[in-house]
N, C-alpha and C positions, 0 to 999 in steps of 0.2 A: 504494500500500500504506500502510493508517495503523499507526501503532505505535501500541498501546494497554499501561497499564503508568505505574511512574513516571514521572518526568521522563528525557526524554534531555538528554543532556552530551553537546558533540560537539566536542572540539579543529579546527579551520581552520587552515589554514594558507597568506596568499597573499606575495609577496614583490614582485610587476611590479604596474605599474598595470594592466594588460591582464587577472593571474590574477585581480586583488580583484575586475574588471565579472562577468566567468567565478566566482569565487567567490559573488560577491554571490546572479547570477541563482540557483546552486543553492538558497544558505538559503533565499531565498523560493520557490522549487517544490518545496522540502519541508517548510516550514512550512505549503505549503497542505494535508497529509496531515496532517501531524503536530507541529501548535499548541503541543507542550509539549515541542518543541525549545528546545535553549538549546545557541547556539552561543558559541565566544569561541577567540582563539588572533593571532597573527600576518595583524590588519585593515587594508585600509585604506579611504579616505572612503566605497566603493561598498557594502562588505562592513557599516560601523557605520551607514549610512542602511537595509541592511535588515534590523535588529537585531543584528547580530554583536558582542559584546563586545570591547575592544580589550586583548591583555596587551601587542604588540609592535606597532607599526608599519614595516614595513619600506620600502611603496612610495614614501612620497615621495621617495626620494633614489636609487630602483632604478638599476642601470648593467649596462651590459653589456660583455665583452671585457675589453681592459686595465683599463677603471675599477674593473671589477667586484674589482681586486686592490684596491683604496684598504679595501675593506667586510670584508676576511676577517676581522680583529681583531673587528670590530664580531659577524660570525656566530657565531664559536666564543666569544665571551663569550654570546652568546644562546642558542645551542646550551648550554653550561654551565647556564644558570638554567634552561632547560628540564627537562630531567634530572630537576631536582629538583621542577622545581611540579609537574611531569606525574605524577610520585611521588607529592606533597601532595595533587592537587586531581584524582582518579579521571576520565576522562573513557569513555564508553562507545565511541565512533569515534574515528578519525581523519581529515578528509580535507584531504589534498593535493596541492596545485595549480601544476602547472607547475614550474618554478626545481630542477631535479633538485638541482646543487651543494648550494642549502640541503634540501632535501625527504626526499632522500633519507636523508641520517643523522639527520634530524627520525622520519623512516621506522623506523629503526635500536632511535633510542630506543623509540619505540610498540609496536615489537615488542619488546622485553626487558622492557617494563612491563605485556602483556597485551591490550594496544588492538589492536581492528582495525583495517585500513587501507586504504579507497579511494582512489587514486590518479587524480584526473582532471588530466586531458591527458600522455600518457603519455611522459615521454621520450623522444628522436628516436634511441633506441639503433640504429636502422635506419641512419641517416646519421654516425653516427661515437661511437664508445665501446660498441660493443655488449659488453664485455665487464661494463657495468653488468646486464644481464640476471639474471646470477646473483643479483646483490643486491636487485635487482625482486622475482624471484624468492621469496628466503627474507624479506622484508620486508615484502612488500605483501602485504595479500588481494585485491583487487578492481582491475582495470585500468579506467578507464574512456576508452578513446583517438576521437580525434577525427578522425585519418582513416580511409576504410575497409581500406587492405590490412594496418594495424596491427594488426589483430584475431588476423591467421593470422599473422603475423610472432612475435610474443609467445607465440601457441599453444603454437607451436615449441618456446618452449623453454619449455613449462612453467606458463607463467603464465597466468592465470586473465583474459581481458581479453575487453572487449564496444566494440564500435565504437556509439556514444552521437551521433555524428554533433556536425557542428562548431558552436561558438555567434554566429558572423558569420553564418549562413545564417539562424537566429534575426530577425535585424535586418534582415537583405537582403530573407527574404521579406516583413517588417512594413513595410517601409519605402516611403512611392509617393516614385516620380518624377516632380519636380515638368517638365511637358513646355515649361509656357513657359520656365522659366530651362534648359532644354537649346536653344529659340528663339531664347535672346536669346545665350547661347554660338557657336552659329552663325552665324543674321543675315550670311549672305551671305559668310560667308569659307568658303575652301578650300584646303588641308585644315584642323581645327582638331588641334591639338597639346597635349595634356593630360599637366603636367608632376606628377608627383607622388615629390617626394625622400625620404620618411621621416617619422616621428613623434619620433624621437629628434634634438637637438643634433649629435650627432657623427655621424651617419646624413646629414644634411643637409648639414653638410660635407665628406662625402666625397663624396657624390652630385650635389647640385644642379650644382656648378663645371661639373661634367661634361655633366647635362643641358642647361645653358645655350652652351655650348659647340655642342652637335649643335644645338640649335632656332636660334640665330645663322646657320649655315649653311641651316637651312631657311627662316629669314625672305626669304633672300636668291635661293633657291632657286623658291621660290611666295612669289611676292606677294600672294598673298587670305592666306597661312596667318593663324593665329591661335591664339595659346599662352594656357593657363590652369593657373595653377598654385592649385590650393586647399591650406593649412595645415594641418597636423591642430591645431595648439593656439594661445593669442597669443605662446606666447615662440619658439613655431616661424614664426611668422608674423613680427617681427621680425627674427627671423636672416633669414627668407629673404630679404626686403626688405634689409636690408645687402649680403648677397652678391649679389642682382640688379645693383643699385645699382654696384656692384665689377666684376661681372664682363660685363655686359650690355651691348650699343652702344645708343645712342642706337635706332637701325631695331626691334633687338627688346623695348624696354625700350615703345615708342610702340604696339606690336601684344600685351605682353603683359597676362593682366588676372589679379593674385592677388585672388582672389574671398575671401570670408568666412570666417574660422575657425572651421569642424565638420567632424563626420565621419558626416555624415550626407548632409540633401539637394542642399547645394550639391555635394558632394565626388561622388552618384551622378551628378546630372548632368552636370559636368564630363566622367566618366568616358563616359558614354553619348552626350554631344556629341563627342566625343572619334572622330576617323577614328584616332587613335594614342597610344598613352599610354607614357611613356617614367619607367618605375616604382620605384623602387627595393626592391630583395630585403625578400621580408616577408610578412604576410598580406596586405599590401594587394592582394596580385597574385591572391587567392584573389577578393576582390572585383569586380577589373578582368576577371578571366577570367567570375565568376558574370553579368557585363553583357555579355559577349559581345565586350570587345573589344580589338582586337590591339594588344598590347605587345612593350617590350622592356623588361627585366630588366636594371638596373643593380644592382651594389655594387664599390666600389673600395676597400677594406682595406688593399691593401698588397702589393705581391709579397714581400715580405722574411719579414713576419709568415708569409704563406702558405706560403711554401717552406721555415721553419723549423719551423712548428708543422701549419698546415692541411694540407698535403700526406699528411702521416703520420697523421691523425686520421680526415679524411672521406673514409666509406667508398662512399658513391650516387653512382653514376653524373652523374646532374642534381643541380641544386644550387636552382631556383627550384620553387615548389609546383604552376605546372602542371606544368612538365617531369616533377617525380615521381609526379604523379597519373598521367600520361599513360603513363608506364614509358616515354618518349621525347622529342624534341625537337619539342616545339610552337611554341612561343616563342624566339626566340634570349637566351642569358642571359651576358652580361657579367661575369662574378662567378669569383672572390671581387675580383678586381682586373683591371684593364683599362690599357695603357700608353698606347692612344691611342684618342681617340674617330672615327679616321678610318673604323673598321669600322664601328662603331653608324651614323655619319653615312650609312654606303654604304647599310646595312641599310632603314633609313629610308626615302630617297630611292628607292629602288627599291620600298620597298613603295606608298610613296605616290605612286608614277606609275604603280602596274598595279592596279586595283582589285580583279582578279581572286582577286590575293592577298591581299588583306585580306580578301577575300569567305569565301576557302580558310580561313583563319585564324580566323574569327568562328566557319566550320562544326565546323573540328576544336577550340576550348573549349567551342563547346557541346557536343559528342560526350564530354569531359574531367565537366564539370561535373553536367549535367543526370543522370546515372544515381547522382552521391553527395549531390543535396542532401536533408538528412534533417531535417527543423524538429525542437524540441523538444530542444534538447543540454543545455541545463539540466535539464526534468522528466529526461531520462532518465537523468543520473547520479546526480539528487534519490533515482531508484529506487534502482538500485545500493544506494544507502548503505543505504535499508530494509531490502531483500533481506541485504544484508550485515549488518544489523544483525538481524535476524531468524533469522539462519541463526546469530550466531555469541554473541549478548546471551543472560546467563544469571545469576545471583544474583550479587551484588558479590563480588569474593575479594580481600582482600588481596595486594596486588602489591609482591613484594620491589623493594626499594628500589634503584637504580642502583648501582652500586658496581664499584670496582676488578677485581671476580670476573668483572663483564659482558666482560671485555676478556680473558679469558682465554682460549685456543681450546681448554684441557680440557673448559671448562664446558660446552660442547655448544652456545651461544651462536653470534650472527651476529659470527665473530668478527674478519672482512674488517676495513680500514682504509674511514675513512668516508667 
């Protein structure tokens, strides 16, 4: 859909490194409609490489969990100057991405100041806080979510949402795999063991110890095996190297091979050379399952953390993304925290002595997979914004100004805490 007309104005908003590549791809699939876009809002490196204006930076420093407390000071001072530019400087949309905590009362304000508001990638209100719904709800116009049972979930109550299909499949489908670096991963060993801890520092460290741990026992176990662990970045690739180094015996440190830092082709082939990949909780596992191959599902957090806070929060049955695609247990998942790795280890060994059942495994993610991949998750939220902005764009009006009054629950206003 082109927008024809003045210029649009379109506030952004990413906060992870992960929403700015997801942000990024939308400007340019809607700048290919509608050239007299002019986006600007909360960019980071992916989002100003394809035209985005920068007012805030947030991703370089993004955290998640307890970090994520270090940044609140830092949000509600930005959330503050927000308020006021969004007042100053009229924008026609809104759209934002992922990070609810900030998004949503970014959300808040847009709607007391007359913006519409696309919401791509929809809040996991399914898996713990559904009681955000409501504020979904009076805040947003347009859902745009990324799995498919999201779509009727959010119906439900109200909201206005379209399953736009996920943006990993985007890449998954463009991407070849290269067949001789899956040749040379093999090359005669059996099984190989494909270790993959995380994107994050503190992901890595909770994870990997863990990892190394169970592939130790399997070095010892099968002697052809063969471990590869691919990096997602250099300063991930560093750490891991340190804790290998720390936590590794000599036997598995001689058989294992940290391959090159991307997330791309060396990281498919690994996965696809790979008789077993031992993963940690994330999207990565959306990848591992879209290549067809059998995992387990680590994350170790904490029993403490978990049994004070997690227990009472998450509300879905599974906890890793095939098991929730699946509406059952596909995959075994370790998560949120695990005491000993003596299960994973059993887990393992036993798969990788009955082929049969990796064979079972391969069949039920593809069964999981193959009926949601939906290419195009960028062009189709690029629409969204159109359609949204089409349906709801109408001669400028002045928009009363933020103020004390917005906070009042006479005023008629979204007048929930943010």
């Amino acid at each position: 859909m082109t927008l024809a007309g003045p210029d649009i104005r379109i506030f952004i908003s990413a906060a992870e490194q992960s929403a700015d590549q997801h942000a990024a791809g939308l400007i340019e699939a809607f700048r290919q409609t509608t050239p007299n876009a002019t986006f600007i809002g909360l960019a980071g490196p992916a989002m100003r490489d394809a035209g985005c204006e920068t007012y805030y930076d947030m991703t370089t420093r993004s955290a998640m969990a307890l970090a994520a407390i270090r940044r609140v000071p830092e949000a509600l001072a930005l959330l503050r100057r927000l308020k006021r530019w969004l007042a100053d400087e009229p924008c026609d949309a809104a759209v934002l991405v992922d990070s609810p905590t900030l998004n949503l009362p970014i959300a808040k304000i847009c709607k007391r100041l007359g913006i519409p508001v696309l919401y791509y990638i929809a809040p996991q209100t399914w898996a713990w806080a559904a009681w955000r719904n409501a504020r979904i709800r009076r805040r947003v116009n347009r859902l745009a979510c990324i799995w498919p049972f999201e779509e009727n979930w959010f119906k439900a109550d109200g909201i206005p949402a379209t399953y736009v299909g996920h943006p990993a499949f985007d890449h998954l489908l463009a991407a070849d795999v290269d067949q001789a670096r899956i040749d040379e991963f093999r090359d005669g060993a059996a099984p190989v063991v494909t270790l993959l801890p995380g994107s994050r520092q503190h992901v890595v460290r909770e994870v990997l110890p863990g990892q190394l741990e169970v592939a130790q026992v399997l070095a010892k176990r099968f002697r052809r095996a063969r471990f590869i662990i691919v990096p997602a970045s250099g300063n991930i690739h560093e750490l891991i190297e340190t804790l290998v180094q720390q936590a590794a015996d000599r036997g598995l440190r001689d058989r294992l091979t940290c391959s090159s830092c991307d997330d791309g082709p060396s990281r498919a082939a690994a996965i696809r050379a790979a008789d077993l990949v031992l993963v940690a909780s994330g999207t990565i596992t959306l990848e591992v399952a879209y290549h067809g191959t059998p995992m387990i599902v680590m994350y170790n957090a904490g029993r403490w953390m978990y049994r004070l806070l997690g227990r009472w929060l998450i509300s879905t049955k599974h906890l890793s993304i095939p098991n929730i695609l699946a509406g059952r247990r596909v995959v075994p998942e370790f998560m949120p925290y695990y005491r000993s790795t003596d299960p994973i280890i059993a887990t393992a060994i036993e798969w990788l002595s009955t082929p049969r059942t990796l064979d079972r495994i391969r069949h039920d993610l593809a069964e999981v997979i193959e009926p949601i991949v939906k290419p195009g998750a960028a062009k189709n939220a690029a629409d969204q914004l159109a359609q949204m902005l089409a349906e709801t764009r109408c001669p400028p009006q002045d928009a009363a100004p933020y103020s004390e009054r917005d906070s009042n629950p006479d005023s008629g206003g979204d007048s929930d805490r943010t």
